[in-house]
ZAVEXLUM-908145 format. One record per residue: residue in one letter; x, y, z of N, C-alpha, C in turn. Coordinates in Angstrom, 1 decimal. Each point is the difference from the previous one (the first is absolute). Layout:
<pts>
resn=A; n_xx=X; n_yy=Y; n_zz=Z; ca_xx=X; ca_yy=Y; ca_zz=Z; c_xx=X; c_yy=Y; c_zz=Z
...
</pts>
This chain:
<pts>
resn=X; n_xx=210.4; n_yy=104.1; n_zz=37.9; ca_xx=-0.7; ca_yy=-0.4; ca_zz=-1.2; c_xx=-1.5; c_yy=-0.1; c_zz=0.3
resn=X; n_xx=-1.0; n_yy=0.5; n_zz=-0.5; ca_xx=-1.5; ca_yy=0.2; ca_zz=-0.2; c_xx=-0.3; c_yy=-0.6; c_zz=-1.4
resn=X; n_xx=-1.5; n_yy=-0.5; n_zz=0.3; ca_xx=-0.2; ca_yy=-0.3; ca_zz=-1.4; c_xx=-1.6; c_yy=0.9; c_zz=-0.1
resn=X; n_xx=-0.2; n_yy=0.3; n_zz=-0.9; ca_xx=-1.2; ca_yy=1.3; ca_zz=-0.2; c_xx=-1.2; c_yy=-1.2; c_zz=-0.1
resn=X; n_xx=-0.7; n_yy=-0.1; n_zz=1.1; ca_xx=-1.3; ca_yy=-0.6; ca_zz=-0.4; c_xx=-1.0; c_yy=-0.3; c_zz=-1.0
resn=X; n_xx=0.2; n_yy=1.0; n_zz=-0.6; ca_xx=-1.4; ca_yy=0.3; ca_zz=-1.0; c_xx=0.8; c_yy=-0.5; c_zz=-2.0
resn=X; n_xx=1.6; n_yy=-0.6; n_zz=0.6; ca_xx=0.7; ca_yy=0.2; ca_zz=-1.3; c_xx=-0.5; c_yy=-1.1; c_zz=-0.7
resn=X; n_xx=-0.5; n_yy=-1.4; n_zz=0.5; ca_xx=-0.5; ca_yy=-0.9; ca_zz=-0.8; c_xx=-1.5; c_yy=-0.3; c_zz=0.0
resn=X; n_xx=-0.7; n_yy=-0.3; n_zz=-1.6; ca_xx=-1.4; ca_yy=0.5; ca_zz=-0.2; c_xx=-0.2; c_yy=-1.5; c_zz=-0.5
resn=X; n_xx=-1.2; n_yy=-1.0; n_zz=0.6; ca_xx=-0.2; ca_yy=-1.0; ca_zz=-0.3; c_xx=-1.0; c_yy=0.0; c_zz=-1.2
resn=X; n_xx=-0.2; n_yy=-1.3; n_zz=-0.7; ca_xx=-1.0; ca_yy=0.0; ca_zz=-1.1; c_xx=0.2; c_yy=-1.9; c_zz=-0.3
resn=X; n_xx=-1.3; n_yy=-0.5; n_zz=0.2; ca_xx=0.0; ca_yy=-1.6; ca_zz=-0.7; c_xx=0.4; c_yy=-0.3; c_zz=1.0
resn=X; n_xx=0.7; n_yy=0.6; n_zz=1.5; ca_xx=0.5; ca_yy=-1.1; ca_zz=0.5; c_xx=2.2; c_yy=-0.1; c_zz=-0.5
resn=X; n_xx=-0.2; n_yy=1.1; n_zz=-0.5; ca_xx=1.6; ca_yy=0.3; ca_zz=-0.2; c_xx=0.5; c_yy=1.6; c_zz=0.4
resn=X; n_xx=1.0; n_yy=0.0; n_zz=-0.2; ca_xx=0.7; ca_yy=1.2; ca_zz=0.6; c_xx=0.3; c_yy=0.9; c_zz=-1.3
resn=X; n_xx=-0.8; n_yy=1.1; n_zz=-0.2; ca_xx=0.0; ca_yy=0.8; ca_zz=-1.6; c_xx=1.5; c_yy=0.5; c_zz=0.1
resn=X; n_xx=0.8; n_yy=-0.1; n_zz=-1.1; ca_xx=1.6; ca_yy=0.2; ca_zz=0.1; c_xx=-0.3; c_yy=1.5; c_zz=-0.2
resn=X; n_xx=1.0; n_yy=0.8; n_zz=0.8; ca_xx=0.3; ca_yy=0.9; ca_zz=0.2; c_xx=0.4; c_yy=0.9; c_zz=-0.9
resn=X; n_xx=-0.5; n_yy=1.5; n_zz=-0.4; ca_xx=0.5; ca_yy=0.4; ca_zz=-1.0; c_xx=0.6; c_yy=1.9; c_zz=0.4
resn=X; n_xx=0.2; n_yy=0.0; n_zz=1.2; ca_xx=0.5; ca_yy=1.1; ca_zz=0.4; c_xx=1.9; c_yy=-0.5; c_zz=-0.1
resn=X; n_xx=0.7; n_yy=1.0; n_zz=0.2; ca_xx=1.4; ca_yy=-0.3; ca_zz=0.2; c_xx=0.5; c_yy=-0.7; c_zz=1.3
resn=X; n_xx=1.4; n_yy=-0.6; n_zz=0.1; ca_xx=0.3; ca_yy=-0.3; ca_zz=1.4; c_xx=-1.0; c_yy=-1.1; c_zz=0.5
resn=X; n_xx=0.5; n_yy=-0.5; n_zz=1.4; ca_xx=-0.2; ca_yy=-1.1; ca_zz=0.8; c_xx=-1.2; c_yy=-0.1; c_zz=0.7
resn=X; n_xx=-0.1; n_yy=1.4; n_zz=0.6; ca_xx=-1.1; ca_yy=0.0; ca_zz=0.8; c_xx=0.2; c_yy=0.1; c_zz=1.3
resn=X; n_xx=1.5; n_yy=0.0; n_zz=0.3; ca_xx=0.5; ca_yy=0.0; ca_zz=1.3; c_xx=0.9; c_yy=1.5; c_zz=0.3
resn=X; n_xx=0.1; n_yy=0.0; n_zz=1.2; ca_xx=0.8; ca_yy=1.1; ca_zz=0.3; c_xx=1.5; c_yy=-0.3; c_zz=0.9
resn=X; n_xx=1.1; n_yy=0.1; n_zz=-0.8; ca_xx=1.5; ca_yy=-0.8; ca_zz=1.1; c_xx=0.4; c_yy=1.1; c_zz=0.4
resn=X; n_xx=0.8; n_yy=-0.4; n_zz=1.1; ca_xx=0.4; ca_yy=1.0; ca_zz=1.1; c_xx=1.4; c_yy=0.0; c_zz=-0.1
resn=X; n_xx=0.6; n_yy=0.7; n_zz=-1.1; ca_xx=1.0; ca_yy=-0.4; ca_zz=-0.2; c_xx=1.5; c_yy=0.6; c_zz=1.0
resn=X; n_xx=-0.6; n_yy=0.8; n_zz=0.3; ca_xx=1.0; ca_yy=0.0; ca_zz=1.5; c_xx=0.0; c_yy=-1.0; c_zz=1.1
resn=X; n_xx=-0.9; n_yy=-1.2; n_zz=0.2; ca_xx=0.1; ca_yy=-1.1; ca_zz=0.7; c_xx=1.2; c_yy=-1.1; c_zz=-1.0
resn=X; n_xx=-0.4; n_yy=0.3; n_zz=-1.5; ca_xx=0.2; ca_yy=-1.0; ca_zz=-0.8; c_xx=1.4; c_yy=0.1; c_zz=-0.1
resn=X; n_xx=0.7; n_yy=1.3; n_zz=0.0; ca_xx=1.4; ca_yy=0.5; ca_zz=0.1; c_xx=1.0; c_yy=-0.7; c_zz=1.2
resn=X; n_xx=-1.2; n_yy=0.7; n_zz=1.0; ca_xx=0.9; ca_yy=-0.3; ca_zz=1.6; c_xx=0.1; c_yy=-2.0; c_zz=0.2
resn=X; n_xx=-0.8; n_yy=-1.0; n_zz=-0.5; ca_xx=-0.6; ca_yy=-1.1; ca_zz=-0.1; c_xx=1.2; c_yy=-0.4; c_zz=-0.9
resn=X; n_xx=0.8; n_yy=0.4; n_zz=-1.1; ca_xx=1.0; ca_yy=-0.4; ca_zz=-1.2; c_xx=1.4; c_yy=0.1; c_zz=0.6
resn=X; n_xx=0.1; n_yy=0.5; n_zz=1.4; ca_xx=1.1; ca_yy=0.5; ca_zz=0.0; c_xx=0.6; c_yy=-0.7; c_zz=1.5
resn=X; n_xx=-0.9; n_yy=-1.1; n_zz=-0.3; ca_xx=0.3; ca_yy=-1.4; ca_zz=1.8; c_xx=0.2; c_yy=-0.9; c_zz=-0.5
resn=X; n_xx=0.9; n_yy=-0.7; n_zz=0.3; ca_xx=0.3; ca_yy=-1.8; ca_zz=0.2; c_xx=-1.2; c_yy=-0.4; c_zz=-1.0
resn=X; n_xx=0.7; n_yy=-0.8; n_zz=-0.7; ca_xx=-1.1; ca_yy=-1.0; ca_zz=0.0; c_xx=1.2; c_yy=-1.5; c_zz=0.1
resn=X; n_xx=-1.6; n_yy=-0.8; n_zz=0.6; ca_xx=0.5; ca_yy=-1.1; ca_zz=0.6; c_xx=-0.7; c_yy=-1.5; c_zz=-0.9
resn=X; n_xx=0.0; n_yy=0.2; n_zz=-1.5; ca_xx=-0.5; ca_yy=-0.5; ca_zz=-0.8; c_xx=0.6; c_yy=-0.8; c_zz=-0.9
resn=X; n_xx=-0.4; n_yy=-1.0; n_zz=-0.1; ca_xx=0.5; ca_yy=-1.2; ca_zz=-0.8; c_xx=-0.7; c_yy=-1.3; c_zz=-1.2
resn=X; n_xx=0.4; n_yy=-0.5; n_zz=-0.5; ca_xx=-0.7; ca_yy=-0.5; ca_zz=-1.3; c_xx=0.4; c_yy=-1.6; c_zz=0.5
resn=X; n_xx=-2.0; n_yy=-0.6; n_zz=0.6; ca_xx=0.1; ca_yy=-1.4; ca_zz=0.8; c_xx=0.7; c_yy=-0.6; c_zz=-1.0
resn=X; n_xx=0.8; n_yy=-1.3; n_zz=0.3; ca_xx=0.1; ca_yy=-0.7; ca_zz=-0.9; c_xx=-0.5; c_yy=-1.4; c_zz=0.6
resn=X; n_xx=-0.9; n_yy=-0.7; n_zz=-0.7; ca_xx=-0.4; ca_yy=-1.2; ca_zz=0.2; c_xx=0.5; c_yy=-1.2; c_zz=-0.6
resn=X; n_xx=0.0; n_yy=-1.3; n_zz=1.1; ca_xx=0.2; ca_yy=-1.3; ca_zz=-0.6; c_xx=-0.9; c_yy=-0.9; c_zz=0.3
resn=X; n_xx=-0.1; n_yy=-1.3; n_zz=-0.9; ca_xx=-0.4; ca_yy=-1.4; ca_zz=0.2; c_xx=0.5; c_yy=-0.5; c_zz=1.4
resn=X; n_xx=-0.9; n_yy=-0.8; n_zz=0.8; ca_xx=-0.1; ca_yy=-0.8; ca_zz=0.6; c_xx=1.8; c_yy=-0.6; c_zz=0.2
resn=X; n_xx=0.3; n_yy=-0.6; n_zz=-1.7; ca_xx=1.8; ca_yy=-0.7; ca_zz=-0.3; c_xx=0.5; c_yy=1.1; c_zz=0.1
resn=X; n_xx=0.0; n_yy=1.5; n_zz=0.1; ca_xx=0.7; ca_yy=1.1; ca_zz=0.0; c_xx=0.7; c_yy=0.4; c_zz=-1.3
resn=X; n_xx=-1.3; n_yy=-0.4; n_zz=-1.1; ca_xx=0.0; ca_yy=0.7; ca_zz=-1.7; c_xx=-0.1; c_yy=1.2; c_zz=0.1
resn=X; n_xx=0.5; n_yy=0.9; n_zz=-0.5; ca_xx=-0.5; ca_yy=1.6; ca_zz=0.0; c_xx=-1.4; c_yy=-0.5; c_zz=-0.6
resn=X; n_xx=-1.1; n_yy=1.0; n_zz=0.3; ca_xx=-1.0; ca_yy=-0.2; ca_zz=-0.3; c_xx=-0.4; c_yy=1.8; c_zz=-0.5
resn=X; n_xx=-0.5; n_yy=-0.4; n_zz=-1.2; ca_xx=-0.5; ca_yy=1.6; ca_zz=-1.0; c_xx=-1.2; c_yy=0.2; c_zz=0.9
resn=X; n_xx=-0.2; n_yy=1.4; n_zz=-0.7; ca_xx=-1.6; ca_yy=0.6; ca_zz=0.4; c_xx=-1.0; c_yy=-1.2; c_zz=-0.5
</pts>
């Protein structure tokens, strides 16, 4: 993934929003293919209180 240098144009002190199409980036999607198709070893934390309350986001 690359990001095209020249894609963001400042003014005021802000970032002038973009008015060409697309991201601005370039994916490799033959990485992104071979990368979808491994283990994942991922999980959703779950936290508690100190008394061992489930505790929300």
């Amino acid at each position: 993934m690359s990001a095209v240098p020249h894609q963001f144009h400042f003014a005021d002190g802000f970032v002038k929003r973009p008015t060409d199409p697309g991201l601005g980036i370039d994916v490799d999607e033959a990485y992104v293919r071979e990368r979808s198709r491994g283990e994942v070893n991922w999980y959703n934390p779950v936290w508690h209180h100190d008394d061992g309350r489930l505790a929300e986001w």
